[in-house]
C-alpha positions in Angstrom: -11.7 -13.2 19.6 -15.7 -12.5 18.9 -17.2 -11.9 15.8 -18.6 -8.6 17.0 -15.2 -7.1 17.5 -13.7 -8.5 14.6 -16.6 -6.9 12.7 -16.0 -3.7 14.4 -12.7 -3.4 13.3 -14.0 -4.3 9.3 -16.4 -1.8 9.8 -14.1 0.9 10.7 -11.7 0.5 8.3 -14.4 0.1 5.9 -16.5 3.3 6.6 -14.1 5.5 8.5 -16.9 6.6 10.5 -15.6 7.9 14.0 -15.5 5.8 17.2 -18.8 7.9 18.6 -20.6 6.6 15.5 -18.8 2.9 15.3 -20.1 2.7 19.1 -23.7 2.8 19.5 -23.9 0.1 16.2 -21.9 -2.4 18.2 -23.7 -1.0 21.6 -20.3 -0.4 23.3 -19.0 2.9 24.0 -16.9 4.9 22.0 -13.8 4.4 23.9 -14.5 0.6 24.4 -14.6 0.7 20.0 -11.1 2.3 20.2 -9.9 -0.2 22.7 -11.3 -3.2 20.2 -9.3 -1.5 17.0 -6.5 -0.8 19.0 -6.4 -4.8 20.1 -7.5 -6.4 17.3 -6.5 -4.0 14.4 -2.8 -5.3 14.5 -3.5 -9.4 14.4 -4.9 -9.9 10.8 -1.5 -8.6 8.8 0.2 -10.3 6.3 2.7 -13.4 6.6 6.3 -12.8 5.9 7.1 -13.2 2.3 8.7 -16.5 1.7 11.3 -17.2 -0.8 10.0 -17.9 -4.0 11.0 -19.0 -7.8 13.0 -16.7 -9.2 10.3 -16.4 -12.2 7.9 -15.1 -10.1 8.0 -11.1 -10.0 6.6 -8.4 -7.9 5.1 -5.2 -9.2 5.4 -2.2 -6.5 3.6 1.1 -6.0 3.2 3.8 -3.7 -0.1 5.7 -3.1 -0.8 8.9 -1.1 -3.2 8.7 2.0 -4.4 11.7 4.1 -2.9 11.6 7.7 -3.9 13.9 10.0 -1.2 13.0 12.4 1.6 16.2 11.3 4.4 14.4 13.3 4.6 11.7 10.2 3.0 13.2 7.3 4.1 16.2 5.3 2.3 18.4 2.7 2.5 16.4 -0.9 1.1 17.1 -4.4 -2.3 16.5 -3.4 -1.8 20.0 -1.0 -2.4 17.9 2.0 -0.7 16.2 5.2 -0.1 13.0 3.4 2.3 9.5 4.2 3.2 7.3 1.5 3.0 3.5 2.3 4.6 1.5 -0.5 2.6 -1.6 -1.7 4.4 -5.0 -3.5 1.9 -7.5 -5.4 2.8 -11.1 -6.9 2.4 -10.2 -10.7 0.8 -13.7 -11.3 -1.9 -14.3 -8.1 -2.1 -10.2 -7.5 -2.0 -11.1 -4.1 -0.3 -8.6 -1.8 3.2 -9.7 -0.9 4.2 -7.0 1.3 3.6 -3.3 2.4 6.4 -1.1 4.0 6.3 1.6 6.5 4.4 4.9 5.4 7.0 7.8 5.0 5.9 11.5 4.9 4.2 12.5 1.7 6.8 15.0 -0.1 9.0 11.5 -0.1 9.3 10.4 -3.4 8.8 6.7 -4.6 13.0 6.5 -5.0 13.5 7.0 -1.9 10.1 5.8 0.1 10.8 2.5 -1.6 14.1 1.9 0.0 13.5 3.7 3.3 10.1 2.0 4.0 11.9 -1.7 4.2 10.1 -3.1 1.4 13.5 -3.1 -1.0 14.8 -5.5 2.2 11.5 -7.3 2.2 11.8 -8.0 -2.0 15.2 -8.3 -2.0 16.2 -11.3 -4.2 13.5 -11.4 -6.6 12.5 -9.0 -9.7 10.9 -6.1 -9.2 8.8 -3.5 -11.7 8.0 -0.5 -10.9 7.3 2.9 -12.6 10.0 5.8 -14.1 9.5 7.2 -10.6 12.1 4.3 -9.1 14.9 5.9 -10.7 17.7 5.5 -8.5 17.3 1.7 -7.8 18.7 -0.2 -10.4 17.4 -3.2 -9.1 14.3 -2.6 -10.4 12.7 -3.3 -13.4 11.4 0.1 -15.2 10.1 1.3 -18.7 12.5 2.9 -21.0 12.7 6.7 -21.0 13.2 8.6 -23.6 16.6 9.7 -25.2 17.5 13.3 -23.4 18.7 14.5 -27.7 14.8 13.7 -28.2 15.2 11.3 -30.5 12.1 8.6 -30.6 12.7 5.1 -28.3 13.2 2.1 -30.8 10.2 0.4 -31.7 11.4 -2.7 -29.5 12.1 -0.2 -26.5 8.5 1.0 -26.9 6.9 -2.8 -27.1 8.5 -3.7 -24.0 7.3 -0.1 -22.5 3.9 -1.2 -23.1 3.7 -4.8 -22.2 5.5 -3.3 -18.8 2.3 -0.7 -18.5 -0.1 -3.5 -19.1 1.4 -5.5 -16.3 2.5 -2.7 -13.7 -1.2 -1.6 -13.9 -2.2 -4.4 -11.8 -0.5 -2.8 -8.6 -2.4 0.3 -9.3 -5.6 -2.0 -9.6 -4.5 -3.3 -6.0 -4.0 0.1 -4.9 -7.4 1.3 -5.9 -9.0 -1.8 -4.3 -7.5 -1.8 -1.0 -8.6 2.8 -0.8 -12.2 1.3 -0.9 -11.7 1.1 2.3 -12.4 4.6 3.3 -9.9 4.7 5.7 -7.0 5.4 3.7 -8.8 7.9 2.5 -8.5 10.5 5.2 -6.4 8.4 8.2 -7.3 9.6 11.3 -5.5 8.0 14.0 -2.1 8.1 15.2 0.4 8.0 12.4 2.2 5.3 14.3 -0.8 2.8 13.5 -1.2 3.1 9.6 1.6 0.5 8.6 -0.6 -2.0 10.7 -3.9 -0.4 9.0 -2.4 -0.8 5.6 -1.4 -4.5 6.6 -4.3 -5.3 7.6 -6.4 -4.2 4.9 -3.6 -6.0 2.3 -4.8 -9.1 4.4 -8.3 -8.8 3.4 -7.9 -7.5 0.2 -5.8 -11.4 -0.3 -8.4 -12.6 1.2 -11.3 -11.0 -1.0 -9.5 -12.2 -4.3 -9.3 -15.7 -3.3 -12.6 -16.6 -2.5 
């Protein structure tokens, strides 16, 4: 595997720019990028998640990426063709644990968390998430508030926020891994974006442990 075509594929996913503009900076054509991202795109994903200490938790989130490709991604909140790939971090290293298979944007969280494989992937170890995970009560989520609209109890509201503190750090992860531009308007065949978003988990690990 060279350098150059492992570069290639960094560049890509960092820039987004199209394979007739990737090309001509590597001097290869534009269908010889496409064949390099198609090869070496999948490779660098993440390891299996390995059974760990009960103690340790995972924090998950979902996140709304452009896909162009209509035969996975539906219209969502954001008014465009979107997919929803779900994201789990170690609450302690940050490190991404896992990502599951992008689902069609008008999916909620609820049920993109359980049909993306990432409640199989987790299963056996706490997990937070946000209010939007109502449904799997598995999973560790703030306190809502009485339906008679009474006020939470001041202890109910102390754990809501020490929950918000540390549930933000998926949303940090989140935000980190869109700097690559490509999940910022996904171009390629919808097919390819689970192995995208691993990959880019991968070096987003990678980044915080240097």
């Amino acid at each position: 595997m060279s350098r150059y075509r492992v570069l290639l594929v960094a560049v890509y996913w960092r820039t987004n720019l199209t394979m007739r503009q990737i090309g001509p900076l590597f001097g290869v054509s534009h269908s010889a990028a496409h064949r390099v991202v198609d090869s070496l795109g999948p490779p660098p994903a993440l390891a299996p998640v390995r059974k760990r200490r009960v103690d340790q938790v995972a924090i998950v989130g979902g996140t709304l990426v452009p896909t162009r490709d209509h035969r996975v991604a539906e219209r969502s909140k954001n008014c465009r063709y979107s997919t929803n790939p779900q994201v789990a971090i170690d609450a302690d290293t940050r490190l991404v644990l896992a990502t599951g298979d992008p689902k069609p944007g008008n999916r909620n969280d609820c049920t993109a968390y359980r049909d993306s494989g990432i409640a199989d992937t987790l299963a056996g170890r706490p997990v937070m998430a946000d209010s939007g995970y109502q449904g799997n009560p598995e999973v560790i989520m703030p306190y809502r508030k009485p339906r008679e609209g009474r006020e939470r109890p001041e202890w109910q509201q102390q754990l809501n926020t020490v929950h918000r503190v540390i549930r933000a750090r998926v949303e940090h992860a989140l935000a980190r891994m869109k700097n690559w531009k490509i999940l910022r308007d996904y171009r390629r065949a919808g097919h390819t974006l689970a192995t995208t978003a691993a990959g880019i988990a991968f070096r987003h690990n990678l980044t915080i442990t240097d």
